[in-house]
N, C-alpha and C positions, 0 to 999 in steps of 0.2 A: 504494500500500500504506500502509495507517495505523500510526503509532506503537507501536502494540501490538502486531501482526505482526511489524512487525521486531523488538521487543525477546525476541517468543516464540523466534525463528529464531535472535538472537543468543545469549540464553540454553540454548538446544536446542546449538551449536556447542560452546558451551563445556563443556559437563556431558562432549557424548559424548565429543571429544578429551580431557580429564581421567581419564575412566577407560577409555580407551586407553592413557596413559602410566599411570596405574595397571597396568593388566594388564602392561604391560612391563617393570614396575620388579618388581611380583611375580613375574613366574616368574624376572629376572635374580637378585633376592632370592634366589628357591627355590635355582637355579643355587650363589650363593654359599654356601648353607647345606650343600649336601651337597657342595662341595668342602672345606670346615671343617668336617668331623667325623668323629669316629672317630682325632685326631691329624694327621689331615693338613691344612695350611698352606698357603694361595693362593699361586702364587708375584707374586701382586700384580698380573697382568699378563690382561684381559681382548682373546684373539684374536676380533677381529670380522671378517667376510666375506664379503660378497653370495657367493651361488648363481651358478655358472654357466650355462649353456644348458642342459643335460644335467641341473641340479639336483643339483649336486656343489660340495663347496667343498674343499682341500686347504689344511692345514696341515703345515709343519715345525716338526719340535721336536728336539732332543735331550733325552738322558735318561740320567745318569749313574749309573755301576755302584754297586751297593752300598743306593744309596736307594729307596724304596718312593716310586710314585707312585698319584693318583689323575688320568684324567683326565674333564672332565663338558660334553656337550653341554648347549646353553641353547637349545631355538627356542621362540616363539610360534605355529610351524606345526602345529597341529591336524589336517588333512585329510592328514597322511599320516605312515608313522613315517619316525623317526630314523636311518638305518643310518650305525652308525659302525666302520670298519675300521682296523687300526693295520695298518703298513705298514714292512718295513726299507726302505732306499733303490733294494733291485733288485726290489722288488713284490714280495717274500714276506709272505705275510700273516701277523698275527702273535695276531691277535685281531677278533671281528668281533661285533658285538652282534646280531646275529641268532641266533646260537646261544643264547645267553639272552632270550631275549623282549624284545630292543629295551630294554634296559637302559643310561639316558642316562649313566652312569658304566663304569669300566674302575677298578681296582685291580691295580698290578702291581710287578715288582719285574726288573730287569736285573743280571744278576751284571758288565759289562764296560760300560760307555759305550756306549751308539747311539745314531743318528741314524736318525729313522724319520720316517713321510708317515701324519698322521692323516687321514681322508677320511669328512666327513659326504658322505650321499647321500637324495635322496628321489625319488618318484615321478616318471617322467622324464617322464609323462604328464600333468603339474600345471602351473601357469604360479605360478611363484613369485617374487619380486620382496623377499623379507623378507632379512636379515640374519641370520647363524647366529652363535653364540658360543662359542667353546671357553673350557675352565677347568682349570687344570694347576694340583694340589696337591702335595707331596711330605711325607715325614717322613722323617727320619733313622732307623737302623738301630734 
């Protein structure tokens, strides 16, 4: 192979991996933007996750009475939606974004302190390999 071929092939590596982490940084970008606005505050802390077998990832959080939260899924997974479900700790559901059109955000408010199981889900029928991102805002009363 002559010098020029490789440097087209080297040049070609580099461009498309660049805006692949482009695309990554913008939608986590986007992510950070609508966990900051409207008043509510990141609580600084980005939860990242591989997908299970099942293409399910579970998060815990708690969530203290009194405060208004926001919370905001982040995937670059395209080829399928989002379903994000909140959860108390004995599987009662508590919120499911399927009822609103796959809405990667949740706004809410707990009058008592809980502990709940956030669970992004996607197509169990997908072979998924990516990283999911949750993003927890809050504002005070």
């Amino acid at each position: 192979m002559n010098l020029f071929k490789i440097h087209i092939i080297i040049f070609f590596l580099l461009f498309s991996s660049a805006g692949f982490l482009v695309a990554q940084e913008n939608s986590v970008s986007n992510c950070i933007n609508l966990v900051n606005t409207d008043g509510f505050v990141s609580d600084g802390q980005e939860y990242k996750i591989k997908l299970d077998e099942n293409n399910r990832a579970r998060f815990l959080a708690t969530f203290y009475g009194g405060s208004y939260y926001r919370i905001v899924g982040c995937t670059n997974i395209t080829n399928s939606k989002l379903t994000i479900t909140v959860y108390d700790t004995e599987k009662n559901p508590l919120f499911c974004n399927k009822d609103f059109n796959y809405l990667p955000y949740w706004n809410f408010k707990f009058t008592s302190t809980i502990d709940c199981i956030i669970e992004f889900e996607f197509d169990r029928n997908l072979v998924i390999k990516e990283e999911v991102l949750l993003l927890i805002g809050f504002k005070e009363k």
